[in-house]
C-alpha positions in Angstrom: 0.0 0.0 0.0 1.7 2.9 -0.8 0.6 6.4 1.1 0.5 8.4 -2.6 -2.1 6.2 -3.5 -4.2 8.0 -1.4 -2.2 10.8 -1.3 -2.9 13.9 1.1 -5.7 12.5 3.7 -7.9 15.4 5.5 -10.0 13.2 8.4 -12.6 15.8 9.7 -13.9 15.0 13.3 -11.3 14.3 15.9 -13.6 12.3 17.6 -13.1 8.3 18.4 -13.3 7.3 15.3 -11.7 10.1 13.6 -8.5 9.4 16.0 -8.9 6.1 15.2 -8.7 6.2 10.9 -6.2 9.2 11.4 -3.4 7.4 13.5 -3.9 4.3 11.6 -3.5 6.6 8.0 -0.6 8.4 9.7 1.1 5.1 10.7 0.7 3.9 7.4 2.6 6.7 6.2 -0.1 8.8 4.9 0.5 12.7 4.7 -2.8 13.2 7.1 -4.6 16.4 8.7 -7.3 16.1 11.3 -10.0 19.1 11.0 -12.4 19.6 14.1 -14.3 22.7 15.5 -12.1 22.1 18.6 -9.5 20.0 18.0 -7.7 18.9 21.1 -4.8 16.3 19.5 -2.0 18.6 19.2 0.2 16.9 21.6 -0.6 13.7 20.2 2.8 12.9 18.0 1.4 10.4 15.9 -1.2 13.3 14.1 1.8 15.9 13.3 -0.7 18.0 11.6 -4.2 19.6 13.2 -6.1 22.1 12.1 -9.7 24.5 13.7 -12.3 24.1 10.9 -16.1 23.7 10.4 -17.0 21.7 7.3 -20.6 23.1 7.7 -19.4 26.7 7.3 -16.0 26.0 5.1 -13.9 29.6 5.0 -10.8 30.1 2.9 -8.4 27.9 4.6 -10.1 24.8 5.1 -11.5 25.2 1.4 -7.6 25.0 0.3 -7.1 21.9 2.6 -10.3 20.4 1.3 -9.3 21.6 -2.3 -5.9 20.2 -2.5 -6.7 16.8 -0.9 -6.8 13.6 -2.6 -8.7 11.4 0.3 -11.3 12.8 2.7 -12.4 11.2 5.5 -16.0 12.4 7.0 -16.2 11.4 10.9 -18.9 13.7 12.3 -22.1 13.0 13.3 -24.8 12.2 11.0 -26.2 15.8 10.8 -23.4 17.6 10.4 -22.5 15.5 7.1 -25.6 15.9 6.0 -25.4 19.8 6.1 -21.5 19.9 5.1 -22.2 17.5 1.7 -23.3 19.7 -0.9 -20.8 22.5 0.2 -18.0 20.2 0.5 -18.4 18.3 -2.6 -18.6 21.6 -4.4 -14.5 22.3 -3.1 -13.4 18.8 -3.7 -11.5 18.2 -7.1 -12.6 15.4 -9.3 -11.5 12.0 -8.4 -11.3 12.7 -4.9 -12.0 9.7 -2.3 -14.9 10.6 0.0 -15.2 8.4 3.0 -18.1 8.8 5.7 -18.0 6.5 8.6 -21.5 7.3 9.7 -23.8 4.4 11.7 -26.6 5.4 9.4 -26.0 5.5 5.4 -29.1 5.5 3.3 -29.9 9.4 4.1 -26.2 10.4 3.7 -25.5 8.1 0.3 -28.4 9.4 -1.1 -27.3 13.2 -1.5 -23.5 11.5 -2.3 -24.9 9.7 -5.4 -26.9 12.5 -6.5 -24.0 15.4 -5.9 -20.8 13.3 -6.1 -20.2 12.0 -9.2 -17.1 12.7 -10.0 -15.7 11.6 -6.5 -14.6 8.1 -5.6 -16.8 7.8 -2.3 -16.7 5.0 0.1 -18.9 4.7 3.5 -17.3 2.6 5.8 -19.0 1.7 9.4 -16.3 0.3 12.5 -19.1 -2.0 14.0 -17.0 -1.7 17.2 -15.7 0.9 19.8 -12.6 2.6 18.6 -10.8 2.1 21.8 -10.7 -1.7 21.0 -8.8 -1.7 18.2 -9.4 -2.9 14.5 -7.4 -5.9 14.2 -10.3 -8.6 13.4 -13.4 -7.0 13.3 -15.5 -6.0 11.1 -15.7 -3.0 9.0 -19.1 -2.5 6.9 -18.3 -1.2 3.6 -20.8 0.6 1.4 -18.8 0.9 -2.3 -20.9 4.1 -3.4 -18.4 5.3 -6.9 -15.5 3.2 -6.9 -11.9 3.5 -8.3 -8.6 2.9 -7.2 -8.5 5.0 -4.4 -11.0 3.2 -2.7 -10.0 -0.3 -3.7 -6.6 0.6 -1.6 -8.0 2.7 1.0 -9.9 -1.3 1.6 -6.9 -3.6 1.1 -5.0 -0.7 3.5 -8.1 -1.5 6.1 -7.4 -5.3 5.7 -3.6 -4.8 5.9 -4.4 -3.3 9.5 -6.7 -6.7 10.3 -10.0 -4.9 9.6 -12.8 -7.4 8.5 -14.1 -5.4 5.2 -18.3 -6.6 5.2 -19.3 -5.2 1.7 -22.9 -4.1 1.8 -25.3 -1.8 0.2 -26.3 1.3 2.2 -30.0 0.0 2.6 -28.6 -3.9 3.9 -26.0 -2.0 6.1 -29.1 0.2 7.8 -31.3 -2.9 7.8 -28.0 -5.0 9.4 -27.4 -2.1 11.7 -30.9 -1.5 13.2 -31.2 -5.1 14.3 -27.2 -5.4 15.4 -27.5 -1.6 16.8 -30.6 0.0 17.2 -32.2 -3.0 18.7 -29.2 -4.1 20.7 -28.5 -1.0 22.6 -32.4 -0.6 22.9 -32.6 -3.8 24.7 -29.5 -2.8 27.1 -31.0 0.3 27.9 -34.5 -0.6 28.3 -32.7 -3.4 30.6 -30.9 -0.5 32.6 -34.4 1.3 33.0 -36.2 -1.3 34.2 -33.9 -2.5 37.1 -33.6 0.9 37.8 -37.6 0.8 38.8 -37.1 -2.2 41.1 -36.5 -2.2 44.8 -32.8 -2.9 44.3 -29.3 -0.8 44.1 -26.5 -1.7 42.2 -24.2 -2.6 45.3 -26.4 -5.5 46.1 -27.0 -6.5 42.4 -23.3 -6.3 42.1 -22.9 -8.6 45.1 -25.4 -11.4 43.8 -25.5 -11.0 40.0 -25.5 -14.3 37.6 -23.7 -13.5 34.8 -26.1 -13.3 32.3 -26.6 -10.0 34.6 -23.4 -9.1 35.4 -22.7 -9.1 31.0 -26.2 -6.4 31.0 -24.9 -4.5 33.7 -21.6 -4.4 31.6 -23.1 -3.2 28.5 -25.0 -1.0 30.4 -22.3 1.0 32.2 -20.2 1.2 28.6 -23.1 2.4 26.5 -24.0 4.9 29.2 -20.2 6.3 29.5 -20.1 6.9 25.9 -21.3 10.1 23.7 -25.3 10.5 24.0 -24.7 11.9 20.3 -23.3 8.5 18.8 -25.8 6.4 20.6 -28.4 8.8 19.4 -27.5 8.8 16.0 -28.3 5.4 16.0 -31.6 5.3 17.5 -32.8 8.7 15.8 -31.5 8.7 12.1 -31.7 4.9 10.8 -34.7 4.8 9.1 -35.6 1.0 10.2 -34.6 1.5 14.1 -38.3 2.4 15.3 -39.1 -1.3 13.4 -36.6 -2.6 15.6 -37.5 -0.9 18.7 -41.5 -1.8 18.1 -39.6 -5.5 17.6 -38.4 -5.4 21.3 -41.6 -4.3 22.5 -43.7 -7.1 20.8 -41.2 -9.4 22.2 -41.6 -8.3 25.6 -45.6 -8.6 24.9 -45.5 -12.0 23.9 -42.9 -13.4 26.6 -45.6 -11.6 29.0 -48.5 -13.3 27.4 -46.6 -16.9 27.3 -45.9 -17.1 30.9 -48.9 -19.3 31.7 -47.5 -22.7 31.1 -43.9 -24.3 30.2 -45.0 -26.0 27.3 -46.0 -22.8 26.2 -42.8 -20.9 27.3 -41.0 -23.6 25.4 -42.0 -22.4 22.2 -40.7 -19.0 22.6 -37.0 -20.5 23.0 -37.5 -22.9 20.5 -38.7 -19.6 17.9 -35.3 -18.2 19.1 -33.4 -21.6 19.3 -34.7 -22.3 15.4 -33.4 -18.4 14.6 -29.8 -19.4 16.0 -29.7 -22.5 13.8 -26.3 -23.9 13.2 -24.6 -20.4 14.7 -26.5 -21.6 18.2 -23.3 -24.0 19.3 -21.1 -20.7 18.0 -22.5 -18.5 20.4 -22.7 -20.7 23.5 -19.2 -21.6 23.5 -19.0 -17.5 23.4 -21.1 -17.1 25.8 -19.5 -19.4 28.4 -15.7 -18.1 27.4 -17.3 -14.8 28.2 -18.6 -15.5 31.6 -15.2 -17.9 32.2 -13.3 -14.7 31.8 -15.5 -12.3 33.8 -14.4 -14.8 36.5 -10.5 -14.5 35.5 -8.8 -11.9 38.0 -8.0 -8.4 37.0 -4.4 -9.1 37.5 -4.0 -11.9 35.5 -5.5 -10.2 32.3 -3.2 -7.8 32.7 -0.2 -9.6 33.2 3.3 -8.2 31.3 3.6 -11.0 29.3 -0.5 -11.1 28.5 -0.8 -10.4 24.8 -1.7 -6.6 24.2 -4.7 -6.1 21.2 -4.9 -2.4 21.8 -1.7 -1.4 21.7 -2.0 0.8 25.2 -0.2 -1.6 27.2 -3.4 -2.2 29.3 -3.1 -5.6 28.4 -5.6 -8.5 27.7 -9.0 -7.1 26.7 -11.9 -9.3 29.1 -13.9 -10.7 26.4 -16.8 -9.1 27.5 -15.6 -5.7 26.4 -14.8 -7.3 23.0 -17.4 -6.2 20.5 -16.7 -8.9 18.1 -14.7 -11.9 17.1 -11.7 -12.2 15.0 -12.6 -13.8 11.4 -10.5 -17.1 11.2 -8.9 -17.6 7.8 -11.8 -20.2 7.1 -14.2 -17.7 7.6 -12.3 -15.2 5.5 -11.5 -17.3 2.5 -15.1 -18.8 2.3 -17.0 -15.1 2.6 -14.5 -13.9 -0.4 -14.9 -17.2 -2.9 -17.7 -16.6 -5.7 -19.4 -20.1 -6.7 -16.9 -20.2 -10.0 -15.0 -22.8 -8.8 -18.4 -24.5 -8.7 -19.1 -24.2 -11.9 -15.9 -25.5 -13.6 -16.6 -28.6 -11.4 -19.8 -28.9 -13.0 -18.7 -28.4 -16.1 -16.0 -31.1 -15.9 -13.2 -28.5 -16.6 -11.6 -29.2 -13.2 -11.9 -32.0 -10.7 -10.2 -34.8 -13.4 -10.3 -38.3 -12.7 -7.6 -40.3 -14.0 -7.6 -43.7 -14.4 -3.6 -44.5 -16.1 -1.3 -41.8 -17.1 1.7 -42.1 -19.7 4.2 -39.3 -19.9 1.2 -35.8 -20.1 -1.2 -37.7 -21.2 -3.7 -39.1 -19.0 -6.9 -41.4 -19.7 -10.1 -40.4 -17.3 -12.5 -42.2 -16.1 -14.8 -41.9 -18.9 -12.6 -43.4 -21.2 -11.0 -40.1 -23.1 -7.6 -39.3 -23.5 -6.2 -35.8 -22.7 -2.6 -33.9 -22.3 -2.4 -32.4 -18.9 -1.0 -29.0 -18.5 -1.8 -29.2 -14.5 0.7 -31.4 -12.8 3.5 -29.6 -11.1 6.0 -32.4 -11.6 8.1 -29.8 -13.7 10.5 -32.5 -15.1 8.5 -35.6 -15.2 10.8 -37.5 -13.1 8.0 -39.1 -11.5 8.1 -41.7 -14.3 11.7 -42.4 -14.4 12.5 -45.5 -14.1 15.3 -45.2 -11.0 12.4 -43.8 -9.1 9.8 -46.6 -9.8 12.2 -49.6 -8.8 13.1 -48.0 -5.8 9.1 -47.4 -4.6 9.1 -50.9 -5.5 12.3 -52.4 -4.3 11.3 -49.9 -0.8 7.8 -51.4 -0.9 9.4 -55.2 -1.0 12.1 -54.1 1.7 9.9 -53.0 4.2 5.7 -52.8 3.2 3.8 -49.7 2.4 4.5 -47.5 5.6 6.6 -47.7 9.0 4.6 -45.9 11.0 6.7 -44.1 13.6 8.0 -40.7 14.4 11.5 -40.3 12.9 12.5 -40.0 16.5 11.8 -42.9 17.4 12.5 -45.5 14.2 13.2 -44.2 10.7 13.9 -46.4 7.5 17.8 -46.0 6.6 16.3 -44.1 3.5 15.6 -41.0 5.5 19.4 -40.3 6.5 20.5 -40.8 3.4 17.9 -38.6 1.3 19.7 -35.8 3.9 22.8 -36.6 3.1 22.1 -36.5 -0.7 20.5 -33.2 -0.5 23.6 -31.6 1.7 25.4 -32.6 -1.2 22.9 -31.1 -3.9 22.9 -27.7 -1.4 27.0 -28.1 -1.1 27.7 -29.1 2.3 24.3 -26.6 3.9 22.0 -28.9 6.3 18.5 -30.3 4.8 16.0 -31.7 7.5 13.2 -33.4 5.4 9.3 -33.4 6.8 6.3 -34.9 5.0 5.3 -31.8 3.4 6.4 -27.9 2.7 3.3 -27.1 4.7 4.8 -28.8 7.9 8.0 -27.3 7.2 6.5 -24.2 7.7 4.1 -25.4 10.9 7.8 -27.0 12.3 10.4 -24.4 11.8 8.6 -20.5 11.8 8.0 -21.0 15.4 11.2 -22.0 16.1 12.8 -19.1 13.6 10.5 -16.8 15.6 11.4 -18.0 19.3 15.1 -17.5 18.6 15.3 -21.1 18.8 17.7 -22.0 15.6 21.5 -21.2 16.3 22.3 -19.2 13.5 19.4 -17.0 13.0 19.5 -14.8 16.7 16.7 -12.6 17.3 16.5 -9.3 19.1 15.5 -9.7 23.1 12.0 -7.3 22.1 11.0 -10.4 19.5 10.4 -10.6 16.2 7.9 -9.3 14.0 6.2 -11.5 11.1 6.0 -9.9 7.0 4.2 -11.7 4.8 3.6 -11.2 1.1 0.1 -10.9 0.2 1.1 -13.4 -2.5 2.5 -16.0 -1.0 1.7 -19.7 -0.8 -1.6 -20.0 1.7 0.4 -22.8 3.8 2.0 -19.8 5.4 -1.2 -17.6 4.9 -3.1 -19.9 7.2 -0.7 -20.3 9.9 -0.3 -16.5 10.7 -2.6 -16.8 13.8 -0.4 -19.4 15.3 2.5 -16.9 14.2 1.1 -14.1 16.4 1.0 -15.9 19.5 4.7 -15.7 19.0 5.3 -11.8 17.2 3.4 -9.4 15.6 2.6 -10.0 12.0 2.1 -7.7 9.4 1.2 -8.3 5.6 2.8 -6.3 2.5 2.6 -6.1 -0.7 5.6 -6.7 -3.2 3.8 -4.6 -6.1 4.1 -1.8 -3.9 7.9 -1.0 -3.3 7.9 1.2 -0.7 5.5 -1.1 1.7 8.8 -3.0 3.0 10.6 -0.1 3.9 8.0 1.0 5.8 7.1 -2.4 7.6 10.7 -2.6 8.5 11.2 0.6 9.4 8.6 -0.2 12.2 10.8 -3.0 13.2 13.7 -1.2 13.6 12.1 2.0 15.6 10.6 -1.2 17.8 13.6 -3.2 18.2 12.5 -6.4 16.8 14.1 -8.8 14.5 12.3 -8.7 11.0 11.3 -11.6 9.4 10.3 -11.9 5.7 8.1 -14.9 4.4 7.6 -14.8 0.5 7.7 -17.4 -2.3 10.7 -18.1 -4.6 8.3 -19.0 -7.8 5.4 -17.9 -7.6 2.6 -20.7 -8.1 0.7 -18.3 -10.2 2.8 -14.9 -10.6 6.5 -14.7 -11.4 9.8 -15.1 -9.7 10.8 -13.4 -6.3 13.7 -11.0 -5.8 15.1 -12.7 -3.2 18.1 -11.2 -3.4 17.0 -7.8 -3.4 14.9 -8.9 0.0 17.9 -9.7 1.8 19.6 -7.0 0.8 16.7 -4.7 2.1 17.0 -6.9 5.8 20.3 -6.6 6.0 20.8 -3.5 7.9 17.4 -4.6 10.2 19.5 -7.7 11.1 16.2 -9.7 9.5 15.8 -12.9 8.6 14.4 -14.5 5.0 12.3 -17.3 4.5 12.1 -18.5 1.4 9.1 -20.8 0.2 11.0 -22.4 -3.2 8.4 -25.4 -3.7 8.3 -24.1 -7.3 11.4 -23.3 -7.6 13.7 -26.7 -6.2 15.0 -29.2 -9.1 14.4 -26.3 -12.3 17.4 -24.5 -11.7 21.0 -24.9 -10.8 23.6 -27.3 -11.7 22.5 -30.0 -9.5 19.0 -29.1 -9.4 19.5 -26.5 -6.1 16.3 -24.5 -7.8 15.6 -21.0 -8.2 16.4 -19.4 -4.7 19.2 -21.0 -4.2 21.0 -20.3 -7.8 19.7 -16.1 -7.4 22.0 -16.1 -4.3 24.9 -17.9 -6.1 24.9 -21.7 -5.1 25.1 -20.9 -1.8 22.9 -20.6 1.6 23.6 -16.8 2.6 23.6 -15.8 6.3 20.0 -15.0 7.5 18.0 -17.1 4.7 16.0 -20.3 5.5 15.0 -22.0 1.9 11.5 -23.9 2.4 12.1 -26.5 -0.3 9.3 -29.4 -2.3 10.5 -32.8 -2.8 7.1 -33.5 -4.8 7.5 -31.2 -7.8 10.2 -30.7 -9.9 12.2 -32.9 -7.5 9.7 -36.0 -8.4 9.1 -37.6 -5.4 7.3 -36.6 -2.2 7.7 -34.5 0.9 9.4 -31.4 1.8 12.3 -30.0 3.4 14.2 -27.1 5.2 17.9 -25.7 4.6 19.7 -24.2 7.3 23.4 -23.8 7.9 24.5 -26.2 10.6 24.1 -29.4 12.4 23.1 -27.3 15.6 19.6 -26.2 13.8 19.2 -29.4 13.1 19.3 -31.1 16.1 16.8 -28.4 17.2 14.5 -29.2 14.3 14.5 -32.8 15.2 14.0 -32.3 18.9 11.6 -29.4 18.5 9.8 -29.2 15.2 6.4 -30.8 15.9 5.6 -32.5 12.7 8.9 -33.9 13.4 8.6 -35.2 16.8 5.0 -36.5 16.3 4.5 -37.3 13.1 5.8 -40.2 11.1 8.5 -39.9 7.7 7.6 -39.4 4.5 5.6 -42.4 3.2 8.3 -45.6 2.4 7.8 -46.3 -0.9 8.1 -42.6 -1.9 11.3 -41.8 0.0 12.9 -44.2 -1.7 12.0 -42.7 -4.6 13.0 -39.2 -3.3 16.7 -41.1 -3.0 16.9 -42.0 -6.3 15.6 -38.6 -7.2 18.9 -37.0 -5.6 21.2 -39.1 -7.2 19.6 -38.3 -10.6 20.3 -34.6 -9.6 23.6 -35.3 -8.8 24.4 -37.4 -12.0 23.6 -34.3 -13.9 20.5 -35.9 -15.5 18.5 -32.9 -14.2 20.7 -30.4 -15.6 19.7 -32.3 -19.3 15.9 -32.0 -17.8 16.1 -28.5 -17.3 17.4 -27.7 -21.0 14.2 -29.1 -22.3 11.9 -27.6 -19.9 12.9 -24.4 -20.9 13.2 -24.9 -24.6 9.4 -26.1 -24.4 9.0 -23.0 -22.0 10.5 -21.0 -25.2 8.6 -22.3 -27.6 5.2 -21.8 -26.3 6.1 -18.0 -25.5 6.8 -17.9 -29.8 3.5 -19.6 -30.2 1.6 -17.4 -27.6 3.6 -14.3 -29.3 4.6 -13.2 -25.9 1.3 -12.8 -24.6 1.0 -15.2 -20.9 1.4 -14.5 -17.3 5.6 -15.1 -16.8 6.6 -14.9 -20.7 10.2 -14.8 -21.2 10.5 -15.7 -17.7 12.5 -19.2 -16.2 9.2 -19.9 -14.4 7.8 -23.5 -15.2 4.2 -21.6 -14.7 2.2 -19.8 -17.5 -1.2 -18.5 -17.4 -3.5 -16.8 -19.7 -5.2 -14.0 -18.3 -8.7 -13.3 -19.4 -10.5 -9.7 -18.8 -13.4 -11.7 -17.4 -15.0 -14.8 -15.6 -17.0 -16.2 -18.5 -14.0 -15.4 -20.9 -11.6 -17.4 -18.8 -14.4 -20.1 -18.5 -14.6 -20.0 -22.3 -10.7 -20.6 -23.0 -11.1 -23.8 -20.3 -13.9 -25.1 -22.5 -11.9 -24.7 -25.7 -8.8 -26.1 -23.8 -10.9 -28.9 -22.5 -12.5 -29.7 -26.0 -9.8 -29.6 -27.5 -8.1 -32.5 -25.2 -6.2 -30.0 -23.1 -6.5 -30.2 -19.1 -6.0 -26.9 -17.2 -6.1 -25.4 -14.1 -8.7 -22.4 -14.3 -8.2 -19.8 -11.8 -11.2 -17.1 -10.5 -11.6 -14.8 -7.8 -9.9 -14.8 -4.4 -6.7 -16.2 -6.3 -6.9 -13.4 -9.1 -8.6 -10.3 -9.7 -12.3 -10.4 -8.8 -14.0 -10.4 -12.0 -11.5 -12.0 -13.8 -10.3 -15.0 -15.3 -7.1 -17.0 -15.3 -6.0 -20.1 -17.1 -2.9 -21.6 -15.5 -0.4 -24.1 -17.6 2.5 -26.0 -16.0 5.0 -26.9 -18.5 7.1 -29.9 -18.2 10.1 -31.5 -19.5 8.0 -33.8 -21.2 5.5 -31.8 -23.0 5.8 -32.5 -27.1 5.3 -29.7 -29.7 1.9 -31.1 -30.9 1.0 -30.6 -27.2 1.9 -26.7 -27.4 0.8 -26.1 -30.3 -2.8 -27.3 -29.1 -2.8 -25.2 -26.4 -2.0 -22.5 -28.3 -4.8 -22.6 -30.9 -7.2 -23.0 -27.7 -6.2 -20.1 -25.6 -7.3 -18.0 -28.8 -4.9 -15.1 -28.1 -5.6 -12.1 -29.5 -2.4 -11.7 -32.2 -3.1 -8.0 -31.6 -1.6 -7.9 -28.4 1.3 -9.6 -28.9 
């Protein structure tokens, strides 16, 4: 994200939220000023710029300010923006991002759509108290004129750990009159009913359940906060007195079903059947919520307690929380369109293969077809050293010996190490079952300081991730954070590192970089230029090379490790795939000495508790490395990039990674159907694909993903070729 995207920021309202977006802008390296009647932020250092303004009476100065920004943010209460609109979009230039955060949109979007159309303008919501942060929860987003401003301004909100909810302004006042309007209703009818029985708080304190004690919670923070937020929501959302007339009713008809229990049951079972499959969700909230109310001040605030907020107050008591974190899960699912869907429908995914004979491959309903998906870059698979020894493994010992490596390991396992030292020229390989649990084993290690040769700073570490890279280390951030903070870049945008590790360095904390070598779907990965960017941090590199291991390097070393010269530099952890290019089946890590790998092998929990790499296959993966080490993979790689070179001449140029030494092409199609259309040609014409759709590219487009191998025959390009359909123009 880089802060000329949005360029100069003007946040007007220095209230909670306002604070909130302008620190978080400001941190982001946004050139922001805050705007308010009566500011009072001056001593604050991380809003160097604060300005006295009205935007409902807008004089000279603020009009420059207004005029002259690129991104304004609108945090005032709902009347004032309604009064300030059509004299502030009348001062804005074209083009200009206009951002409300109001708790009621219809009225407010409204006179945007019909006054604004040459801004960008974006209404975003913070369903929860500023005070708490915005790392996992959710932010709902009304898109009202898009355009790149506001696309970044929302991958900047995710890059901060916001939950973007994308909504239309009349779903997010519907939404937020039944999660707002009727909620705080409820806790403050609550607070004036108890307030007309014979009790007092001191003895409702002493005795309180906690379904009670949780009310009386919510009751004191609602009451402590501004009348005019709480008021807003009540007064100006259009469906709010539906919602309040809701409560009532409900009152009414718990009042009218108190006769019986059979007919008391059916109330809970109306609100039981309303819960549905989210009911067994919401209890196990509900009883970590009153666990903690019982958890002692002291503990939650612990110095080694994790700190959300950032104010050093500690643990947050989850009653205070106003929201949950979205998992990954959650996040992955809410952001995946049905397109995948339909290619399995359509049979142009989801293959079944029934034999298979160099690419081509006969499926289940009899046809025959040349794969373009397997990632086995220099069909080694197949090789005959590698099929006697699965078999000669399989006779020596049956299909599995099913024991940690600690404990009992086939004789294969020490020599498939010693092999790959060999490839890697004397550097230490430690192999686990999969790259996946080469990442679960050794980050947390890397993290803790635990590996010998990669020392970490006494404040910690702090986690970067490319946005791009492989989701086996996507998915184990949270398990990351329990060790370091974790922030996400973005590798298009150059100047997010510096700023990322900058942070680090102001902090104290060891940096450390996780990005792909090859990218499974982009290019190739500047490694080098990453380390040389850590270097003065004292930072660390990990470098997922699954693609990359076997295509490049005289002995098959792969990509990362030939970009840094044959050698393992200081500060670099290679992730590396034995079931690609390599041919076999597992993974591995290369570090520099035997200490990290006797505190892999003790340490590493795939390695401690789970079993080796399947018999049959790591005898394979040991005549794999002697194949490398013959120099038959060098002879591989030669005609994996000829056939690499002559589909570029037959594409003219055109796919994702042309010209590049990346085993992956893709055609890249403006739109969904278009890219569905090339996988039906492709799939008529014999030609198995991978098609690619929204979360993994662009939403609303289309990719089509070929994996060249060794093995692929010029009849076979030349077929995929005619099917992509190209246009010649463009090449």
């Amino acid at each position: 994200m880089t802060a000329d995207v949005l360029g100069r920021v003007v946040v007007v309202g220095a209230g909670a939220v306002g604070t909130l977006f302008a620190r978080l802008l400001s941190r982001s390296g946004a050139d922001v000023l805050v705007v308010d009647r009566a500011p009072g932020l001056q001593d604050d250092p991380a809003l160097p710029r604060v300005q006295r303004g009205d935007v409902t009476h807008i004089d000279a100065g603020l009009a420059r300010e207004l005029g002259g920004a690129d991104t304004v943010v609108l945090a005032v209460p709902e009347q004032v923006a309604l009064s300030a609109i059509k004299s502030l979009t009348g001062v804005l230039r074209p083009g200009t991002l206009l951002v409300d955060t109001l708790s009621v949109k219809t009225p407010f979007i409204k006179l945007v759509r019909e006054s604004a159309d040459g801004l960008e303008a974006v209404g975003l919501n913070p369903m929860f108290a500023p005070s708490l942060g915005i790392e996992g929860r959710p932010v709902a987003t009304v898109v009202v004129h898009g355009g790149p401003r506001a696309v970044e301004l929302l991958r900047l909100v995710e890059d901060w750990g916001g939950r973007v909810v994308r909504v239309d302004e009349h779903d997010h006042d519907r939404l937020a009159a039944a999660s707002q309007a009727l909620t705080h209703a409820a806790v403050l009818s609550f607070g004036l009913g108890v307030s007309q029985l014979d009790v007092n708080i001191a003895e409702l304190r002493a005795i309180a359940p906690p379904p009670a004690t949780m009310l009386l919670a919510l009751l004191a923070r609602i009451t402590a906060g501004s009348p005019e937020v709480y008021w807003d929501v009540q007064a100006a959302n259009p469906q709010a007195p539906a919602a309040r007339e809701a409560l009532a009713q409900g009152l009414r008809r718990l009042a009218d079903h108190i006769g019986g229990v059979a007919d008391f049951a059916t109330l809970l079972d109306e609100c039981r059947g309303f819960l549905g499959s989210h009911a067994e969700h919401y209890a196990a909230v509900c009883a970590q919520a009153f666990e903690e109310m019982n958890t002692p001040r002291s503990t939650a605030t612990s110095p080694t307690s994790h700190d959300p907020t950032g104010d050093g107050r500690g643990t947050m008591p989850l009653a205070e929380k106003e929201s949950n974190p979205a998992n990954w899960v959650e996040s992955r699912i809410s952001k995946t369109s049905d397109s995948m869907d339909r290619a399995f429908n359509e049979g142009l995914t989801g293959h079944v293969v029934t034999e298979r004979k160099g690419k081509r491959v006969r499926l289940e309903d009899g046809s025959e077809s040349v794969e373009f998906v397997s990632c086995s870059y220099l069909g080694l698979e197949e090789h005959p050293a590698l099929v006697d020894a699965a078999t000669e493994g399989l006779r020596r010992y049956g299909a599995h010996l099913s024991s940690s490596r600690n404990r009992m390991r086939p004789v294969y396992l020490g020599e498939l190490e010693e092999l790959l030292s060999t490839v890697y020229h004397g550097n230490k390989a430690v192999a686990f079952t999969s790259v996946g649990n080469v990442h679960l084993g050794l980050l947390p290690l890397l993290g803790s300081g635990a590996l010998p040769s990669y020392p970490v700073s006494p404040r910690g570490v702090t986690f970067i991730v490319d946005r791009t890279a492989h989701a086996s280390m996507q998915v184990i951030r949270g398990i990351l954070e329990q060790i370091g903070p974790l922030r996400r870049f973005d590798l298009a945008d150059q100047e997010a590192l510096g700023r990322v590790l900058g942070d680090c360095g102001a902090a104290g904390r060891t940096p450390i970089v996780l990005v792909d070598g090859v990218g499974s779907m982009g290019g190739l990965i500047d490694v080098v230029g990453l380390r040389a960017a850590l270097e003065p941090y004292g930072g660390h590199l990990y470098v997922d090379d699954a693609h990359g291991i076997s295509i490049a390097g005289p002995l098959g070393g792969g990509y990362a490790f030939e970009e840094f010269g044959d050698r393992l530099p200081p500060n670099v952890v290679i992730a590396g795939s034995l079931s690609k290019g390599f041919g076999g089946a597992g993974g591995f890590a290369l570090v520099p000495a035997d200490a990290d790998v006797r505190v892999l092998r003790k340490f590493a929990n795939p390695l401690v508790f789970g079993h080796s790499i399947m018999l049959p296959m790591l005898a394979a993966d040991v005549a794999a490395a002697h194949l490398h080490l013959s120099g038959e993979v060098a002879a591989l790689q030669q005609r994996l990039w000829h056939n690499a070179d002559e589909l570029d001449a037959l594409t003219g140029g055109q796919l994702v990674n042309a010209g590049l030494r990346s085993p992956v092409r893709g055609a890249h199609y403006p739109t969904e159907e278009a890219g569905f259309a090339a996988a039906r040609r492709l799939r008529a014409a014999g030609v198995l694909v991978l098609p690619a759709f929204f979360p993994t590219v662009a939403k609303g487009t289309g990719l089509v993903r070929l994996a060249l191998s060794a093995l692929h025959e010029r009849e076979h390009l030349e077929t995929a070729a005619e099917a992509l359909a190209l246009d010649p123009m463009n090449s």
